[in-house]
N, C-alpha and C positions, 0 to 999 in steps of 0.2 A: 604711701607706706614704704620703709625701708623693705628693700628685698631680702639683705641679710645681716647674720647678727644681731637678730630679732632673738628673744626667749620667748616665746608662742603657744598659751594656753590653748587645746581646741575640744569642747565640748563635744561628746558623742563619737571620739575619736578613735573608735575600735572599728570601728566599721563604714563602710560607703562611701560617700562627701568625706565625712571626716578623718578616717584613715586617709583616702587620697589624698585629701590638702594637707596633711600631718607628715603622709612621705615627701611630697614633691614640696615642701616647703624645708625640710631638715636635709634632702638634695639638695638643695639655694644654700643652705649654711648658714640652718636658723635651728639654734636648741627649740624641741619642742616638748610639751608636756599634754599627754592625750589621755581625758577624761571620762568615765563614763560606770557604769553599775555593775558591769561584765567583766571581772576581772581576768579571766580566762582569755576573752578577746582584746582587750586591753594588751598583754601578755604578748601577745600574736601580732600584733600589731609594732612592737615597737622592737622585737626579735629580729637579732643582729645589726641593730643600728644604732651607730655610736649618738650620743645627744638627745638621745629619745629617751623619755620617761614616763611612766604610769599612775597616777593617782585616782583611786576610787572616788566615785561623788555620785548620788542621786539629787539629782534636779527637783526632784519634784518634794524635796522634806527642805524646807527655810534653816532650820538646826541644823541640816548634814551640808548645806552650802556655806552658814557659816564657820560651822566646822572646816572645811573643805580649804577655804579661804586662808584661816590661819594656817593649817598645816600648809599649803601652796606657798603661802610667802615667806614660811621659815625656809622649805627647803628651796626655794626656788625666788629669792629676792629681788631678780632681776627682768621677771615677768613685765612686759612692756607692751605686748598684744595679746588679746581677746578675742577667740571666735565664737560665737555663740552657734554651734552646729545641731547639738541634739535635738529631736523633735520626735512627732509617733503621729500617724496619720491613720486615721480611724475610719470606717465607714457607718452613715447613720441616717436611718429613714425620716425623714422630715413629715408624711402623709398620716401617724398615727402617733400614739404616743410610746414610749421607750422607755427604758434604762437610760437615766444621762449617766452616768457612770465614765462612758467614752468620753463624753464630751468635756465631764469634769477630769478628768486626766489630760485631754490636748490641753485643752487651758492653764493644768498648772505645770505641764512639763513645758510646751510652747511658746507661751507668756510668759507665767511668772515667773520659769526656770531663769530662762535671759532675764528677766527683771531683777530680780532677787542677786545673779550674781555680778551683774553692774554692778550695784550699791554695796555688795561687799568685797569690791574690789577698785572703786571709782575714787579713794582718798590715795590710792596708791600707783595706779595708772596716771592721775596728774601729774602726781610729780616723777614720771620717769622721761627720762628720752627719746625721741620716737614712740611715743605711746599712740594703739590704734585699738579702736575696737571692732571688730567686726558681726555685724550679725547678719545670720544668713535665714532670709524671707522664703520666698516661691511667687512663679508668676500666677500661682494665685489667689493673690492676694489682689490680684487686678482684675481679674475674669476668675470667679467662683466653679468648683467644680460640684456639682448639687449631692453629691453623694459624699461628700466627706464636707459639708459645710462649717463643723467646728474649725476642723484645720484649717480651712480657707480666712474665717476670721481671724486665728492666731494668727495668718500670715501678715495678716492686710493690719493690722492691730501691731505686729513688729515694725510693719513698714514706718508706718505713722510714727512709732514710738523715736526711730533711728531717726529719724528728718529732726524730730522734737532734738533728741540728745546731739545731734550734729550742729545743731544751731547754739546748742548749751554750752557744747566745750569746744568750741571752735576758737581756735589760736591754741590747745592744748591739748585733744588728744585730736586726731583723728579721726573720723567715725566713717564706715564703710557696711554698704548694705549688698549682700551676694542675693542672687535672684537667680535661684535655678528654674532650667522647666520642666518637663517631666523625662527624669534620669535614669539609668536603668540601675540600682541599688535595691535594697533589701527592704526599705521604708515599707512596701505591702508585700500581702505574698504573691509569687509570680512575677516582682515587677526587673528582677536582675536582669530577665529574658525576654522583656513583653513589647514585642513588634510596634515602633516607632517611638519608641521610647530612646534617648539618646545613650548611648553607648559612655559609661562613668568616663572609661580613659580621654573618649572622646572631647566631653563637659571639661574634665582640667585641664585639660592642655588648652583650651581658651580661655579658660580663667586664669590659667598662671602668666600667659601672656598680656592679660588683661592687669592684671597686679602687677609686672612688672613695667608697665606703662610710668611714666614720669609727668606731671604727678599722677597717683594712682585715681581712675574715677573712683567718685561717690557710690555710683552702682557698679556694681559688678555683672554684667548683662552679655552672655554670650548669644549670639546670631536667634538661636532658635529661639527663646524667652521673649523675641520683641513682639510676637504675635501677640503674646497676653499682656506682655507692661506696656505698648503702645495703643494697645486696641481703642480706651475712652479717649486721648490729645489724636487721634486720626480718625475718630468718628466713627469705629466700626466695631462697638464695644456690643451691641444687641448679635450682631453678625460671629464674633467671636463667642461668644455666651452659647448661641447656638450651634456650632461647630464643635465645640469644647464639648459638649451632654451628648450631642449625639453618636461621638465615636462607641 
């Protein structure tokens, strides 16, 4: 992926992950355009920063992303990468029965969110230059965390999907899958401050180092993450599984 000179759509970009990779990316000297339902944090986010812009979009209405889509490419024709950041991480008892409610919400903000806006942006991403997309999974998507198991499928369910679309458009766009591991960001409550949790500023500074790699990898995989995306190719995936649940 081009380091700069990029125009750089980034889903969920008010806040966390996406704010961070939305500054430290328009640092590098890439217009970016940060997305999400909060227009207030939206707002906050992109305050006093030349190249920076705001466009409202909720992920989870198929009509407000193709909405979304046309207005992005009037004002913004030059869009060339895709991060697919936004996501919502739910907690949900598996032992009885519930409300899927949660669960139908991770899935259609998770999934079909990134689903949905590939395809209303994949005739126009071909034909640009340097075109990437980026979607960003979690490592667990490799080792389940039993308390949030919708999101855990969303994850593992993006993975799959990016390897598929990486094979699709390969010679034309790019395709790059980020694999966080557990971040300290706002995703649950408590989790900005929550003891072993990796420190945000921490996470990008090895992912921007990782992006700026030549050629950029396919994963995006900083040190701590390889616990869980290694765990089944090193054979200690029962071993991790239970390390994971019982913290």
């Amino acid at each position: 992926m081009k380091n700069s000179g990029n125009t750089i759509l980034i889903t969920g970009g008010g806040s966390g992950i996406g704010e961070a990779l939305a500054h430290r990316f328009n640092d590098a000297g890439n217009t970016v355009i940060v997305a999400g339902r909060r227009r207030a944090a939206l707002e906050a986010s992109i305050a006093g920063r030349a190249n920076m812009h705001a466009i409202e979009l909720d992920v989870t209405s198929a009509p407000a992303i193709a909405d979304f889509a046309r207005r992005l490419l009037a004002e913004h024709p030059d869009v060339n990468v895709l991060v697919n950041n936004a996501g919502i991480m739910r907690m949900e008892p598996l032992d009885r029965a519930r409300d899927l409610s949660d669960a139908e919400a991770t899935i259609t903000t998770n999934l079909l969110g990134p689903i949905r806006l590939i395809d209303a942006l994949i005739d126009h991403l071909v034909g640009q230059p340097d075109a990437a997309i980026v979607n960003v999974s979690s490592g667990l998507a490799f080792v389940p965390l039993v308390a949030t198991p919708t999101y855990d499928a969303t994850k593992a369910a993006i993975h799959s999907y990016t390897v598929a679309l990486r094979h699709a458009l390969a010679g034309r766009v790019e395709v790059i899958e980020l694999v966080p591991p557990a971040v300290q960001t706002g995703l649950t409550p408590g989790q900005e401050t929550r003891e072993g949790y990796l420190p945000l500023g921490a996470f990008i500074d090895e992912v921007m180092t990782l992006f700026a790699q030549d050629p950029t990898p396919p994963e995006i995989l900083v040190e701590r993450v390889g616990f869980l995306r290694n765990a089944e190719r090193e054979g200690r995936f029962d071993e991790a599984l239970a390390t994971l649940n019982s913290r």
